[in-house]
matplotlib code that plots the C-alpha trace (Angstrom):
import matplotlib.pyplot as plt

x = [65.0, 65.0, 64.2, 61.2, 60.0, 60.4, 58.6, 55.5, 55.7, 55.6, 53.1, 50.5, 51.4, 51.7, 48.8, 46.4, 47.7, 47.3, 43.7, 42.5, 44.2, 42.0, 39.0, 39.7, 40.1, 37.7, 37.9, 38.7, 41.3, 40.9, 36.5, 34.5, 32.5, 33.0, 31.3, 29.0, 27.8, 27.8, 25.8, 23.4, 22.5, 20.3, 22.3, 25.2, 23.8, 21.5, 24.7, 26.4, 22.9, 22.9, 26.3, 25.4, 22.7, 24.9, 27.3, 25.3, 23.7, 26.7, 28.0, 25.5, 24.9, 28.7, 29.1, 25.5, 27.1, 30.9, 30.6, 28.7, 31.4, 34.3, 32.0, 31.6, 35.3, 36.8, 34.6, 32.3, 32.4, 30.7, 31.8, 33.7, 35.5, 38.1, 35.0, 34.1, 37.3, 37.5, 34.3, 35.5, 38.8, 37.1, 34.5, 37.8, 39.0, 36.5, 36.3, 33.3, 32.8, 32.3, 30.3, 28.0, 28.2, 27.1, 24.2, 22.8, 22.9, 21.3, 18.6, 18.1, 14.7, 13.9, 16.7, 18.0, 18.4, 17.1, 14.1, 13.2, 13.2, 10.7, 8.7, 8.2, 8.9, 7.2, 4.6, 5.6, 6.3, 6.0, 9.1, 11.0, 14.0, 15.0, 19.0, 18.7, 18.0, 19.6, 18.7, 20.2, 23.3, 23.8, 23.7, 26.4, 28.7, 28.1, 29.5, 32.7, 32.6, 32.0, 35.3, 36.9, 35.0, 35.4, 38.8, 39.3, 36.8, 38.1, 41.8, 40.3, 38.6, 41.4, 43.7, 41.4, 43.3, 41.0, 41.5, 38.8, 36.2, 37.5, 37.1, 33.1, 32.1, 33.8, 31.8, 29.2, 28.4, 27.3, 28.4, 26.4, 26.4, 30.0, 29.8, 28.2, 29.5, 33.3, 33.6, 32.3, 33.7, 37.1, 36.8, 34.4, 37.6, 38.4, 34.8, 34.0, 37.5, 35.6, 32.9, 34.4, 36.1, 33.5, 31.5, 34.9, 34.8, 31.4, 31.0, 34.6, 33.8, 32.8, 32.2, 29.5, 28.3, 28.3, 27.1, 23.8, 23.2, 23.6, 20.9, 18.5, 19.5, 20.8, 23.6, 26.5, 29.7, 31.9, 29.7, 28.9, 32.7, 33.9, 30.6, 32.6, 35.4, 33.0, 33.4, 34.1, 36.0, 35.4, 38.4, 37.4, 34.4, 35.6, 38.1, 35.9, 33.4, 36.7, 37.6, 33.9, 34.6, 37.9, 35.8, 33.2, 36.6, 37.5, 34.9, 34.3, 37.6, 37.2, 34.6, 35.9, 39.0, 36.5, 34.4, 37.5, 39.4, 37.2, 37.8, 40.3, 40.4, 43.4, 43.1, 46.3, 47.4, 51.1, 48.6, 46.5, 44.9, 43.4, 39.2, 37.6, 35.1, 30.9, 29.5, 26.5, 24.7, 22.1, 22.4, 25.8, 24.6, 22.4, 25.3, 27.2, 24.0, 24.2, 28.0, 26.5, 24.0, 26.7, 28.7, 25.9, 25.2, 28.6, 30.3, 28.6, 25.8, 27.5, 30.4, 27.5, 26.3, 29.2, 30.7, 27.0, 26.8, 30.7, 30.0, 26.7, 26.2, 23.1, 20.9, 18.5, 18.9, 19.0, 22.4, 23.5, 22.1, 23.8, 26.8, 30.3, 33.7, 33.5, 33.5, 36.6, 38.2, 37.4, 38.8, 41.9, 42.7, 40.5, 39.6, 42.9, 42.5, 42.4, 45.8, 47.6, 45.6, 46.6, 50.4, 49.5, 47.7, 50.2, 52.9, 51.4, 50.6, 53.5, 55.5, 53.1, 53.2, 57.1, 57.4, 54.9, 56.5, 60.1, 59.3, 56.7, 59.5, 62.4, 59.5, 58.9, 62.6, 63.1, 60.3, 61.2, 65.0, 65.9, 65.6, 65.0, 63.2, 60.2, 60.1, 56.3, 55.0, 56.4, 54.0, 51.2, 51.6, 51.9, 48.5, 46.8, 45.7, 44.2, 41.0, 41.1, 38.9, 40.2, 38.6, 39.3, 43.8, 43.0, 41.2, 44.6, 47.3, 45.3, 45.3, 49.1, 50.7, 48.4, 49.9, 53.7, 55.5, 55.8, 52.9, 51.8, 48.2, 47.2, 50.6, 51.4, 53.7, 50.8, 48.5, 51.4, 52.0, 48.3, 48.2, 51.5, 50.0, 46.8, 48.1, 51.5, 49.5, 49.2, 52.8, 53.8, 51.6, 53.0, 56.6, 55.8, 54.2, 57.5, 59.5, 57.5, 58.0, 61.6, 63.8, 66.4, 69.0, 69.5, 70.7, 72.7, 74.5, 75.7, 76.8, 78.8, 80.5, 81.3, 78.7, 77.9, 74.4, 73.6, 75.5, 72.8, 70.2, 70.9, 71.6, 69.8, 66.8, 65.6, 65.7, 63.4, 60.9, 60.4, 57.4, 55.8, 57.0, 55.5, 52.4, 52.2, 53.0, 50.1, 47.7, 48.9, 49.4, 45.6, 43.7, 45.6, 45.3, 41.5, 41.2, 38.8, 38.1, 41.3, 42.1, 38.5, 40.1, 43.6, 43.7, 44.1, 43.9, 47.7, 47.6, 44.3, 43.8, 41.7, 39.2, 39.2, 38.6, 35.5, 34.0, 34.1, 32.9, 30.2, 29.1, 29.0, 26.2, 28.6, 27.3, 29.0, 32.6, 32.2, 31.5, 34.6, 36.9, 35.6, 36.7, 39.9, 40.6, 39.6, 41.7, 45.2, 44.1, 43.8, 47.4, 49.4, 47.8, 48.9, 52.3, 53.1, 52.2, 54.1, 57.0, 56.6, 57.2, 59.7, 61.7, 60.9, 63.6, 66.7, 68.0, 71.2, 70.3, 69.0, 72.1]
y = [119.6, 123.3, 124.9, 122.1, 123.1, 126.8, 126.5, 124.9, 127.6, 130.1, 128.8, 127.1, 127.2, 130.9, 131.8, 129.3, 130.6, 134.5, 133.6, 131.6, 135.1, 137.2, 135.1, 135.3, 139.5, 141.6, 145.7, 144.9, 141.8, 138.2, 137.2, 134.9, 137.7, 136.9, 133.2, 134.4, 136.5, 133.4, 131.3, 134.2, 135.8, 133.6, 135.0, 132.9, 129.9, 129.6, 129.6, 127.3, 124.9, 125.6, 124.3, 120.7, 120.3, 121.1, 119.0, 115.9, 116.1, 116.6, 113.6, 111.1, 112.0, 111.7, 108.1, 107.6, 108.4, 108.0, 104.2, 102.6, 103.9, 103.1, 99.5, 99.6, 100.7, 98.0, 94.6, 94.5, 94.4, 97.3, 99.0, 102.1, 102.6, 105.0, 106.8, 106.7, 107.0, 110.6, 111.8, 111.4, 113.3, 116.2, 116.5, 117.0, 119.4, 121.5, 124.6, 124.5, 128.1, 127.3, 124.7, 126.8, 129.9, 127.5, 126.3, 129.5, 130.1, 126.7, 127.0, 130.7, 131.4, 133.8, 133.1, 129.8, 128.5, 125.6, 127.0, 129.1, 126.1, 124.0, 127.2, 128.6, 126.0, 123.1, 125.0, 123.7, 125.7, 123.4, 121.7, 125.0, 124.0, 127.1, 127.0, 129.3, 126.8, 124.6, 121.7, 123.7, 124.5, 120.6, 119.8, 121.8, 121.1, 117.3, 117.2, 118.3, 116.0, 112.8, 112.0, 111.9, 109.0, 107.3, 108.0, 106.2, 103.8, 102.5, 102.4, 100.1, 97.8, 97.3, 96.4, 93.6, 90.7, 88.3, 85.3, 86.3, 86.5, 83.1, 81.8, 82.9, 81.7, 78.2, 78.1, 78.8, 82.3, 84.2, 86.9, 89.7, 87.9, 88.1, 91.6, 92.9, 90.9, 90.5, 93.2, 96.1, 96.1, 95.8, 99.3, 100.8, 103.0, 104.4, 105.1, 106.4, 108.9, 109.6, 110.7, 112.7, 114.8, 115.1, 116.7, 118.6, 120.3, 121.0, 123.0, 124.8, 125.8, 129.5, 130.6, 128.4, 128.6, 132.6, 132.2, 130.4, 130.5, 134.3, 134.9, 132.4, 133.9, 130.3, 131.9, 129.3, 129.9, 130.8, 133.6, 135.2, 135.5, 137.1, 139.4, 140.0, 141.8, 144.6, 148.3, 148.4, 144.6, 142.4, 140.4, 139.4, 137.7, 136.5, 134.5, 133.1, 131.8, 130.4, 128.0, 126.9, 125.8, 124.0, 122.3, 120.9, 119.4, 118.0, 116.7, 114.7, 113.3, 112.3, 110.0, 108.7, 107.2, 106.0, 104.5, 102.6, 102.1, 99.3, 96.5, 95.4, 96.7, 94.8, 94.4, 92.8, 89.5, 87.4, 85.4, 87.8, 87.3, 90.0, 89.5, 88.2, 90.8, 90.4, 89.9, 91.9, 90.6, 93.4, 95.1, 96.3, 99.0, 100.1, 100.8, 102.4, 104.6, 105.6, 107.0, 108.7, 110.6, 111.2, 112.6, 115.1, 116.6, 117.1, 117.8, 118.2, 120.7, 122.8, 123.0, 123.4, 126.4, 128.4, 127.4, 128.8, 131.7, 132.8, 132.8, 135.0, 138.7, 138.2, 135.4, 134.4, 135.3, 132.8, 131.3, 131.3, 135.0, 135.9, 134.3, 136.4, 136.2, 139.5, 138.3, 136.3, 139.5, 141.8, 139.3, 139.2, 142.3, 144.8, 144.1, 144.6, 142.5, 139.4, 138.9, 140.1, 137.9, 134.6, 135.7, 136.0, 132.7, 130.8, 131.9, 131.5, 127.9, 126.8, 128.4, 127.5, 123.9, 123.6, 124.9, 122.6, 119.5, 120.8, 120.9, 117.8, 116.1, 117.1, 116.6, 113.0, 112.6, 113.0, 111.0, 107.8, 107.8, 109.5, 109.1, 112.6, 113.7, 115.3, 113.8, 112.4, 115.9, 117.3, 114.8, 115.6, 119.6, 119.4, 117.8, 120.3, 122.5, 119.6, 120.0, 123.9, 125.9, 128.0, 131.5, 129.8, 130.2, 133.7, 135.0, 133.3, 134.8, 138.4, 138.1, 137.1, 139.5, 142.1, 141.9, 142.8, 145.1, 143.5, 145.1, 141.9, 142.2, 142.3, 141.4, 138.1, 137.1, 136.4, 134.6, 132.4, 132.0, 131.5, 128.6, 126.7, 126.7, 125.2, 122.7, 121.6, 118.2, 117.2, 117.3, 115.9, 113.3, 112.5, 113.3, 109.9, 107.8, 108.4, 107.7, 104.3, 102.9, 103.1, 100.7, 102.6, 99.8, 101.6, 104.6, 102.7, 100.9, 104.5, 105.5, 102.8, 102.8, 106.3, 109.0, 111.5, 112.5, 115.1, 113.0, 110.0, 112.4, 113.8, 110.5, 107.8, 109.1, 111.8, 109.9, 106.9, 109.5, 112.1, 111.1, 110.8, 114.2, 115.5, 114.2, 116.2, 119.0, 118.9, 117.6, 120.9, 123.3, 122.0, 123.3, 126.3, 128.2, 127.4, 128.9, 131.1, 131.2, 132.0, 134.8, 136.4, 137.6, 138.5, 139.8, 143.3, 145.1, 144.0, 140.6, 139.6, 135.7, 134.5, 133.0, 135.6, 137.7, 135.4, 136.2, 139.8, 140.0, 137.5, 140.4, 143.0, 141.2, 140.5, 137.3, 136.5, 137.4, 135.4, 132.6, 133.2, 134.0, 130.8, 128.5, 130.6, 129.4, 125.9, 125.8, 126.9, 124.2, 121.7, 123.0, 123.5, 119.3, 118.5, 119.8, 118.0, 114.6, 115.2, 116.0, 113.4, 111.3, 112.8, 112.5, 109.7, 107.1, 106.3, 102.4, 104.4, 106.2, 103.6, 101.6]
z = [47.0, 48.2, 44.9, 44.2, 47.4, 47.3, 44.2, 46.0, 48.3, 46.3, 44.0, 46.7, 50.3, 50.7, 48.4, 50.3, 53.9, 52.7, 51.0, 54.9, 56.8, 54.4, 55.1, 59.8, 59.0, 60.3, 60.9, 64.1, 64.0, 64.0, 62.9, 61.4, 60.0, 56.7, 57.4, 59.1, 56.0, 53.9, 56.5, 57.2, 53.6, 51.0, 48.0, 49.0, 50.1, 47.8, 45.2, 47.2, 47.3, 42.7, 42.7, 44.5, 42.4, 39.3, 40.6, 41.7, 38.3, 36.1, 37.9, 37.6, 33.7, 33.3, 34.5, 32.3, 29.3, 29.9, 31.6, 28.7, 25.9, 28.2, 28.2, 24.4, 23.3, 26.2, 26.3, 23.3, 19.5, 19.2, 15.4, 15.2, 18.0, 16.7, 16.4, 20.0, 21.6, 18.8, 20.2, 24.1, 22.8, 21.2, 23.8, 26.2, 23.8, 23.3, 26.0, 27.8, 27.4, 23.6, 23.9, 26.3, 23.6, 20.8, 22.8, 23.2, 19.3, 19.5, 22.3, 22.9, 24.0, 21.2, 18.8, 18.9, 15.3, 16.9, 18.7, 16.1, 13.7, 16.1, 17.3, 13.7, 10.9, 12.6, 14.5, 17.9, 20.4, 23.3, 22.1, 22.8, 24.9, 27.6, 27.6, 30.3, 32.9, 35.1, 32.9, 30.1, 32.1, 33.1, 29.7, 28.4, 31.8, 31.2, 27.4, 29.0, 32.1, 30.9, 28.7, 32.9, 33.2, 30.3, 30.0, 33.6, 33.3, 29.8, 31.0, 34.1, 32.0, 30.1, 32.7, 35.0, 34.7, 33.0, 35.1, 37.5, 34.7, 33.1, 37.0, 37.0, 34.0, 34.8, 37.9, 35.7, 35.9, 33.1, 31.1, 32.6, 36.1, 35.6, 34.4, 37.6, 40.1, 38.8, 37.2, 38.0, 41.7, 40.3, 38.4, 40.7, 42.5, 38.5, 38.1, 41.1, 40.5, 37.3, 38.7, 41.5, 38.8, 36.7, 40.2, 41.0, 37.6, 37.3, 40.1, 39.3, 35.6, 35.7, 31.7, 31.4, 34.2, 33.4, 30.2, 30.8, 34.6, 35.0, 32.4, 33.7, 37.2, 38.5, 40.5, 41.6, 43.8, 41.0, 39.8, 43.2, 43.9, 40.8, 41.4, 44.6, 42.8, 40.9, 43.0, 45.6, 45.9, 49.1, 49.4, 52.5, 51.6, 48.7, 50.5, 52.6, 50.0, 48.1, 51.0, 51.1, 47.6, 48.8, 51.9, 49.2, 47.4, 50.6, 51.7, 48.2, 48.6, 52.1, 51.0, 47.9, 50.1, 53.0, 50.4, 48.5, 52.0, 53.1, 50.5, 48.1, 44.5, 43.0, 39.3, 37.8, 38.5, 38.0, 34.7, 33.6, 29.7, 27.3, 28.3, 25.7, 24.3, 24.5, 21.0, 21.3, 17.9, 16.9, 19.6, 18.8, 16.5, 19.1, 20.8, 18.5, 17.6, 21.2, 20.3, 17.1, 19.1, 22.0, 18.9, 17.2, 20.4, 22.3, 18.5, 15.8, 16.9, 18.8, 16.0, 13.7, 15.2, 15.4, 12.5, 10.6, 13.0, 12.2, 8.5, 8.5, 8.8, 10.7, 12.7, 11.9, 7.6, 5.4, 5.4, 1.1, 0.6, 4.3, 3.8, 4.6, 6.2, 7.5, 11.1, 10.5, 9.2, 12.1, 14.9, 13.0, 11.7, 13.1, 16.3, 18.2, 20.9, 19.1, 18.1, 21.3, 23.2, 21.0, 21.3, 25.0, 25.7, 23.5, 25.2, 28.5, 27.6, 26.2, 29.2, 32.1, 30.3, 30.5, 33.8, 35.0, 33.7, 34.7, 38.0, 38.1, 36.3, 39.7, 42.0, 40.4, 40.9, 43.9, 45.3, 43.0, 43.2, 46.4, 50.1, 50.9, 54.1, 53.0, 49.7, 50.0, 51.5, 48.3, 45.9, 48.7, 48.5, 44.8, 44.3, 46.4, 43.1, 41.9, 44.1, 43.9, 40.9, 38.8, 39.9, 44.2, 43.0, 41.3, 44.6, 46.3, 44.4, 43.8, 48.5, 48.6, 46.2, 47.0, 50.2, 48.6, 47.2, 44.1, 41.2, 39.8, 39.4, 35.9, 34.6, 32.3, 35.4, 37.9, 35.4, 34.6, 38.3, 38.2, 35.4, 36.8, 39.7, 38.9, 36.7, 38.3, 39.8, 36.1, 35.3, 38.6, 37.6, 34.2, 35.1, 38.0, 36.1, 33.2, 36.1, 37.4, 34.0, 33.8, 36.0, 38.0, 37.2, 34.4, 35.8, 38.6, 35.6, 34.1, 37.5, 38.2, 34.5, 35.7, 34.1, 36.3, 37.6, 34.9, 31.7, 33.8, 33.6, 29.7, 27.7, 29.9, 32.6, 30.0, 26.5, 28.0, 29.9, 27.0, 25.6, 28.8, 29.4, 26.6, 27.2, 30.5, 28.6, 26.0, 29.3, 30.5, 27.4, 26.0, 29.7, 30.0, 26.5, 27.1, 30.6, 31.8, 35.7, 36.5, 33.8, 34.1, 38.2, 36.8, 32.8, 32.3, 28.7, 27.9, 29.5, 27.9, 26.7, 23.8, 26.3, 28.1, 24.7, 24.0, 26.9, 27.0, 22.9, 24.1, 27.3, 24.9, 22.3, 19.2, 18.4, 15.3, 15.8, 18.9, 17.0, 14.4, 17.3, 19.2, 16.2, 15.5, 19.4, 18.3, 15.3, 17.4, 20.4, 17.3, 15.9, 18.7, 19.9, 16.5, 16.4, 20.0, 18.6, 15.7, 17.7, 19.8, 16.8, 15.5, 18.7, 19.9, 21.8, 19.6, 20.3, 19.6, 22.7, 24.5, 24.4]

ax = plt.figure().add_subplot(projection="3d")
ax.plot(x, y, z, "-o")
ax.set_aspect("equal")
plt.show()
């Protein structure tokens, strides 16, 4: 119990306090001089107004496109759904700093492959599409939001028990009556959660945000604070702009549970049956054409153009007399960042992963199978990072240990403070729901027969909740060795990441090893994802064990 919760402490509480002190210092003492600036200069709140509109946007073209393939995969006959369900999982997967990369090769203004095909080949320049734009920069935010609702929404619809649908359509409703009346308020609380997340990450994500909003000049609170750290820094008013970020969070949450809190949302019953799925005749492959065009432009275009624009010396050349691997061999061998910054973001991954589902996995402990004071404000504090961005935890460690004697700035130690941080809700999560699924007679039984708490813990508790543990750990290890808003505030030359590594390459106008580097990143996300579900396998539980 003490070492869970001096991990929290040291990891959120203390951070969070030294980031609010930071934002109530003036030169003189105690102000809200800092606030003040951010009420009073247009800059900021006109950053602060870009990031509401990306957000309220980002949102509502999630649930458009993540609600009717959670619909499709769950309730219809809609073919290929292995398809769909891929295409929510690679969207996921991919970083949305990539994505945002490979839409500028797609839709720059003057040398998009893309634009230059419509503008030039096809003698139509009106159809030119301005990347550089807000609509540009909700497009590429939304191909990474949506798979948070479908992944809730399709996990809702899965689980209504279908005796309330059977007891419409007796009383004679119909299928889409029943649809929207039965239905749909039952999973409204999983796709309203959907949608909340797909808001809170939208506003948090800064690469692509950086990448197309800074050219276009659509300024958002991510890139105003890390603008805050050139020479001279303002710490101060960085803080201060971080917990506005936070109050948005809040305040989003605040509604979602006064919004659920006034009606019932119960979805399993004691005789629930597997719904019987909507034959959608015809229309079905209208459907699944939807999916298709979901596919080419959250996959296969942008994939498409870095994949071309890795293997070419130039844009903009034709590709067979252009073609090379010259990029590919400059990010690996010559240009020595690269491979210092994969051993650094693997190991930070892997480890931040581990740590994070260690102590989700004692936190989930003790809240299930003790009786611990305290034990709920444990789970409550070790969600907190769940509503906080990236670049918001950087600006909170870089406050707190700036404030010790301890040199951590720019070190590997306080990014993967940084990272464990962030992501420790997820294994707390995982390590709980592992927990929930396994019944604690089991453990009582081993107890009484005389096993002691750590043989209980080794050859009972641990065998039945390993795979749920390990997928924590690749929920955790797949975000971190892709993250960006944190590391941006807290890399230095010998703690540099990969995505970090994109992003400077990318500043700097080399187009084409950006590209090569981006799919080498892509390639060890798919490896390393790969490697944990064939481990997972491969040790999975033994009925040897289990007896």
């Amino acid at each position: 119990m003490a070492g869970a919760a001096a991990a929290l402490v040291v990891l959120v509480v203390l951070p969070l306090a030294s980031l609010f002190v930071s934002s109530v210092r003036g030169e003189g003492g105690f102000s809200f001089e800092h606030f003040q600036r951010v009420a009073e200069r247009r800059l900021y709140y006109q950053a602060l107004i870009n990031s509401l509109v990306l957000g309220a946007w980002t949102g509502l073209f999630s649930l458009l496109i993540g609600l009717p393939l959670a619909w499709a995969v769950a309730r219809t006959n809609t073919p290929g759904q292995g398809f769909l369900k891929l295409t929510a999982s690679l969207s996921y997967l991919t970083p949305p700093f990539l994505t945002a990369i490979a839409y500028v090769d797609l839709f720059g203004p003057n040398s998009g492959l893309l634009n230059k095909f419509v503008r030039d080949t096809l003698d139509l320049p009106f159809l030119v599409f301005n990347i550089f734009s807000m609509s540009g920069l909700v497009l590429v935010t939304v191909l990474h939001t949506f798979p948070f609702v479908y992944l809730l929404a399709v996990s809702a619809l899965e689980s209504v028990d279908a005796s309330y649908e059977e007891s419409a359509q007796i009383l004679g409703a119909g299928t889409w009556r029943t649809a929207l009346q039965i239905t749909a308020p039952l999973v409204a609380p999983a796709v309203l959660s959907g949608t909340l997340l797909a808001f809170v990450n939208a506003i948090a994500l800064f690469g692509s945000q950086a990448i197309i909003g800074i050219p276009g000049r659509i300024y958002t609170l991510p890139t105003r604070i890390y603008a805050l750290f050139d020479y001279p820094p303002q710490h101060g008013l960085a803080a201060a702009l971080s917990l506005v970020f936070v109050a948005i969070t809040v305040l989003a949450l605040v509604l979602q549970r006064a919004y659920l809190a006034r009606r019932s949302y119960v979805i399993l019953g004691g005789k629930g049956s597997r719904p019987q799925r909507i034959d959608l005749g015809r229309w079905r492959w209208a459907v699944f054409g939807f999916g298709v065009l979901v596919f080419i432009v959250a996959i296969a275009a942008p994939y498409f153009a870095l994949i071309t624009t890795s293997l070419v010396k130039s844009v903009g050349l034709s590709f067979f007399d252009n073609f090379t691997l010259v990029h590919y061999r400059f990010v690996l061998f010559e240009y020595d960042v690269t491979q210092r910054a994969i051993v650094n973001s693997l190991l930070l991954a892997s480890v931040a992963a581990t740590l994070a589902v260690l102590i989700g996995g004692i936190i989930g402990w003790i809240d299930l199978r003790t009786t611990a004071w305290g034990r709920k404000l444990l789970d409550y504090i070790s969600l907190v990072p769940l509503g906080l961005p990236g670049i918001v935890m950087a600006v909170a460690l870089i406050q707190f240990w700036l404030a010790t004697p301890f040199p951590l700035y720019g070190t590997l130690l306080i990014l993967l403070l940084a990272y464990v941080a962030r992501y420790i809700p997820l294994g707390v999560r995982a390590a709980n729901a592992a927990l929930r699924q396994v019944d604690g007679s089991l453990e009582e039984s081993a107890r009484i027969l005389g096993a002691s708490w750590g043989m209980t813990v080794r050859r009972i508790t641990f065998p039945l909740i390993r795979s749920g543990l390990l997928a924590g750990w690749v929920l955790v290890f797949v975000p971190a060795i892709q993250e960006l808003s944190a590391s941006i505030l807290l890399f230095s030359s010998s703690s540099i990441t990969v995505a970090v590594a994109v992003y400077n390459l990318y500043e700097t106008g080399y187009v084409e090893p950006v590209a090569a580097l981006a799919i080498i990143n892509m390639i060890i996300i798919a490896l390393a994802v790969w490697f944990a579900d064939a481990f997972g396998r491969a040790a999975g539980p033994r009925p040897s064990t289990m007896q």
